[in-house]
MARPA-76525 format. One record per residue: chain; residue in one letter; x, y, z of N, C-alpha, C in turn. Coordinates in steps of 0.001 Angstrom, whole numbers, plus 500000, padded with zeros to 6 digits. Each point is the difference from the previous one (the first is absolute). Layout:
<rs>
 c r    npx    npy    npz   capx   capy   capz    cpx    cpy    cpz
 A A      X      Y      Z      X      Y      Z      X      Y      Z
...
</rs>
This chain:
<rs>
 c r    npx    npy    npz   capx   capy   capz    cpx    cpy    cpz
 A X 561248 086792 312815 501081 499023 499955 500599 499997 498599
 A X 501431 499987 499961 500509 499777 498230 500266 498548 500267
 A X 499895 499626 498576 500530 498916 499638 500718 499488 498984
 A X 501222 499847 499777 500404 499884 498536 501428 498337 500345
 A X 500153 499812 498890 500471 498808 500140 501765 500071 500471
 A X 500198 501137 500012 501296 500498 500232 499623 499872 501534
 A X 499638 499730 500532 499955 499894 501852 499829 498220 500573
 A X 499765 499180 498653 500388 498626 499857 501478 499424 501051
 A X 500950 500441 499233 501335 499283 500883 499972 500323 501782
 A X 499651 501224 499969 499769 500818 501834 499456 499353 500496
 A X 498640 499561 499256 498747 499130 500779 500527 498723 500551
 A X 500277 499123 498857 500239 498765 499897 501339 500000 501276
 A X 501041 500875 499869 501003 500324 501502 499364 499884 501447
 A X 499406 500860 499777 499247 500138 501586 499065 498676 500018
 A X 499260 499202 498922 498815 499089 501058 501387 498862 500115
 A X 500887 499381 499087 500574 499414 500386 500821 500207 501458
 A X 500326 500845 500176 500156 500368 501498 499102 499874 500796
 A X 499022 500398 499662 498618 500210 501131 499919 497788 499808
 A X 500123 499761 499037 499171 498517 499976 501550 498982 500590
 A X 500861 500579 499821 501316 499061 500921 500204 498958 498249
 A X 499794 500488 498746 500109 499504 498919 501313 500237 499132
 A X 500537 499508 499469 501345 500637 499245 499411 499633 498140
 A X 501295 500726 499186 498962 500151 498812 500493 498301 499688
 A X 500513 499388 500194 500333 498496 499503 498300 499178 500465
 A X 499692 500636 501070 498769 499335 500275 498496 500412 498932
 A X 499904 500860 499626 499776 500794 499047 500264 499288 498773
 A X 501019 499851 499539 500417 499357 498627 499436 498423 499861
 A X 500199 499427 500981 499514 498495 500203 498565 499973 499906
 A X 499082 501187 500901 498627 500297 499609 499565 499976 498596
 A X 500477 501048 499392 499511 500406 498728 500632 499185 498900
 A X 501305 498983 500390 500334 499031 499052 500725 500943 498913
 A X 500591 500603 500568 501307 500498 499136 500962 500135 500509
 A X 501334 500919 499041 501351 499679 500817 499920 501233 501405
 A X 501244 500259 500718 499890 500744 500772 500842 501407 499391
 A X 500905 499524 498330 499904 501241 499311 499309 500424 499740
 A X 498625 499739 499394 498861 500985 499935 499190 500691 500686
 A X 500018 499322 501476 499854 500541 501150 500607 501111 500124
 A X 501174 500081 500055 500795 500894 500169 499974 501031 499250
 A X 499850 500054 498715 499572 500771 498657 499129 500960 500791
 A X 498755 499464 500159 498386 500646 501054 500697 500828 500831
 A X 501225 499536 500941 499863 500519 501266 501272 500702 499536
 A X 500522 500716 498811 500956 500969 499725 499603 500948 498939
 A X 498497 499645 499869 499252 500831 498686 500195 499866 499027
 A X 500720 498955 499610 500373 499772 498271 498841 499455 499384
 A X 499034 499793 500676 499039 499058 499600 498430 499977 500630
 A X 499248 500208 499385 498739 500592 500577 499283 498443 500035
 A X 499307 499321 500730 499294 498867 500084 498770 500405 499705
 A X 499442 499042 498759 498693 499868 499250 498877 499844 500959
 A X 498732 500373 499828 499032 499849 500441 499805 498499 501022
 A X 500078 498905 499142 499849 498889 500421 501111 499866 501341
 A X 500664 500200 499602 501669 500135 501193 499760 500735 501124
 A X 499435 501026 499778 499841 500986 501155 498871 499331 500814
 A X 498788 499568 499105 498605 498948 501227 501041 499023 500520
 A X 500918 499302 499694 500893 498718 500556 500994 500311 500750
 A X 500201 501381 499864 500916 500606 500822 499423 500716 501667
 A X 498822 500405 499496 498945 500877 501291 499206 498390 500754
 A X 499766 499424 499255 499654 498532 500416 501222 499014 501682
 A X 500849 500436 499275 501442 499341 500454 499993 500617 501818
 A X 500212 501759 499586 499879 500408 500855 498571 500586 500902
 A X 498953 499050 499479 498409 499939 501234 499893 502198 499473
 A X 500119 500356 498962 499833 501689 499687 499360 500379 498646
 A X 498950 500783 499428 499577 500240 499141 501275 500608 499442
 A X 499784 499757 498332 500435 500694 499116 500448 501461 500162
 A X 499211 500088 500381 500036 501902 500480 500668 500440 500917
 A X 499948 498957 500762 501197 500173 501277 501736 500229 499365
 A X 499939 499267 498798 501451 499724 499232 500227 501185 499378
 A X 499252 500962 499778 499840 501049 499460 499716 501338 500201
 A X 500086 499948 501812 499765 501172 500243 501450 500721 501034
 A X 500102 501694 499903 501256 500159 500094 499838 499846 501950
 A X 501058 499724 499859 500703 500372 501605 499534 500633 500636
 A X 499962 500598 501479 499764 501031 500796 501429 500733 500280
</rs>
């Protein structure tokens, strides 16, 4: 399996789909704006350690799940 943090925005695309979640729901989670959300989910912006457990948390998925590439 690869994993690199560049497969972050893809991930976070698909569970919000898979979870019926949009990233505003997301932003309200993690208590930030839904520009920085957006940042994540256009690659400008890699989410810190802590962010990513609150982020894999959000969506019921290990860390690793956020990080691994596509099929």
């Amino acid at each position: 399996m690869i994993y690199a943090a560049h497969h972050i925005p893809d991930n976070i695309d698909r569970l919000c789909i898979e979870r019926e979640k949009t990233s505003a729901d997301l932003a309200r989670e993690l208590e930030v704006s839904r520009v920085f959300v957006g940042k994540i989910l256009n690659g400008d912006k890699t989410p810190s350690l802590a962010r990513m457990l609150e982020i894999a948390r959000f969506f019921g998925v290990t860390p690793n799940e956020l990080l691994e590439a596509g099929e």
